[in-house]
C-alpha positions, 0 to 999 in steps of 0.5 A, spaced: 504 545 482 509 540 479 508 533 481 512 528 481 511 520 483 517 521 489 517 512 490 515 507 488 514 500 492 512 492 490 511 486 494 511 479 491 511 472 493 517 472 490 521 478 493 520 486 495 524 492 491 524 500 492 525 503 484 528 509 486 533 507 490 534 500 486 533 495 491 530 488 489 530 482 494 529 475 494 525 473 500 530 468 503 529 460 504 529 460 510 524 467 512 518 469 509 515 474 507 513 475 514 519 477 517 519 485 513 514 486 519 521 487 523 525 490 518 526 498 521 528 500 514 521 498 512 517 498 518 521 503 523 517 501 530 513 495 531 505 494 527 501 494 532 495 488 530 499 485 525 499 477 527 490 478 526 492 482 519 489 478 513 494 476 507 490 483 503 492 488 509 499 485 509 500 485 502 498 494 502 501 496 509 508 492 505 507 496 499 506 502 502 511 501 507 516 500 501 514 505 497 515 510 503 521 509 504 523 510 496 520 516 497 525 517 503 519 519 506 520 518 514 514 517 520 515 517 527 510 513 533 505 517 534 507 523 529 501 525 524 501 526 518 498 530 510 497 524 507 492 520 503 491 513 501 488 511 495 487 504 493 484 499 488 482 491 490 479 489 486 475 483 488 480 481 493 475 483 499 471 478 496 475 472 499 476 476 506 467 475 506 467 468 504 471 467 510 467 470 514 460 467 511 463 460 511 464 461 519 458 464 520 455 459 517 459 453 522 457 457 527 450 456 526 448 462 523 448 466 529 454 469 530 462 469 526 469 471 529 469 479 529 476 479 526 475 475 519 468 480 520 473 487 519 477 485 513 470 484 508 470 490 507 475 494 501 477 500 506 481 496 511 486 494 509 487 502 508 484 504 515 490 499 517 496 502 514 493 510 515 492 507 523 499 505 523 503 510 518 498 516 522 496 519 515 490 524 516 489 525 509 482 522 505 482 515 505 478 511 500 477 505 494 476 506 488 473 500 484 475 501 477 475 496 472 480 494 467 488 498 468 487 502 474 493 506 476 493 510 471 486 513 474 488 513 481 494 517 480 491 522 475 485 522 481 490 522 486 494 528 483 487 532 483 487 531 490 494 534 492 492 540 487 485 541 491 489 542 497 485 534 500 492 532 503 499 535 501 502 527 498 498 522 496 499 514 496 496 510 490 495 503 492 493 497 487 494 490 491 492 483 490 493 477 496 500 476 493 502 482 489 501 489 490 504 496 487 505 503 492 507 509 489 508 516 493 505 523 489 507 529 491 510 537 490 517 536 488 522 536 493 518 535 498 522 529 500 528 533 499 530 530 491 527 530 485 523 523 484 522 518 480 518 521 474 512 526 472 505 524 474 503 521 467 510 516 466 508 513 474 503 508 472 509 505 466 514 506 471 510 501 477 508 496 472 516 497 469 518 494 476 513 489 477 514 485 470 522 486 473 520 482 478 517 477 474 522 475 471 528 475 475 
């Protein structure tokens, strides 16, 4: 099976991009980052939970959206999809579980609000983004110290292999920044990608120190 990397998204706190279609913006003065959730280019109907989403979640569905749409990877309401989801957090859910104890803990100890309660776990942000894109694929976390991306992908192309899901996306995100690439056959979004498996992780980490330094 030839694979190829068919998009790759990236989120900042400065800006968002699309490698393989070239874009790379500045988040304006006078909107944040919030407003790409109205983006139809981006998001191509409304994110239902969105306002109760923590900064992690945002930070994946945004990379995972941009990614998508480098891809030319289109999704309708309601349409479900062969997709997975693999992602790499790190320790990023750690600041969504002091939250939580720390209103667990003004509550008295005896209760804390549901919301801050769902994101403590790793597997949320990708449960959200699945819910929203309809990908019935396996979803999961890997913990994996040190430079990840080339492990994930190299897992996430296993699984496209065994027939697990027909395209994969890899997902590594921090609160501020994240990465997203789409894995799949070639032509299987009607071009030839961006590049082999392999060469994904230079490519992703390429765009990302891009973006550092515009």
């Amino acid at each position: 099976m030839n694979l190829r990397a068919q998009g790759i998204g990236w989120v900042d706190e400065r800006g968002y991009g699309c490698v393989r279609l070239g874009i790379r913006q500045r988040w304006s003065a006078d909107a944040d980052r919030h407003g790409l959730w109205r983006d139809r280019e981006v998001f191509v109907h409304p994110v239902r939970n969105a306002a109760r989403f923590n900064r992690l979640t945002q930070t994946t569905c945004y990379a995972a959206a941009l990614a998508l749409r480098d891809a030319a990877a289109r999704y309708e309401p309601g349409a479900r999809q062969d997709i997975g989801l693999l992602g790499a957090c790190g320790e990023a859910t750690l600041a969504a579980n002091h939250e939580y104890f720390r209103d667990y803990v003004s509550c008295g100890r005896t209760l804390a609000r549901g919301n801050l309660f769902i994101y403590t776990l790793p597997t949320s942000p990708l449960a959200e983004a699945a819910i929203h894109f309809g990908f019935q694929g396996p979803a999961f976390c890997e913990m994996i110290p040190g430079n990840v991306l080339p492990a994930l992908i190299e897992t996430a192309a296993g699984m496209i292999r065994r027939g697990e899901a027909a395209a994969m996306l890899v997902v590594r995100v921090s609160e501020a920044a994240g990465v997203c690439l789409v894995l799949a056959a070639a032509g299987c979004f009607g071009h030839d990608g961006l590049c082999a498996p392999e060469d994904a992780a230079g490519q992703a980490e390429a765009a990302q120190r891009a973006a550092d330094t515009r």
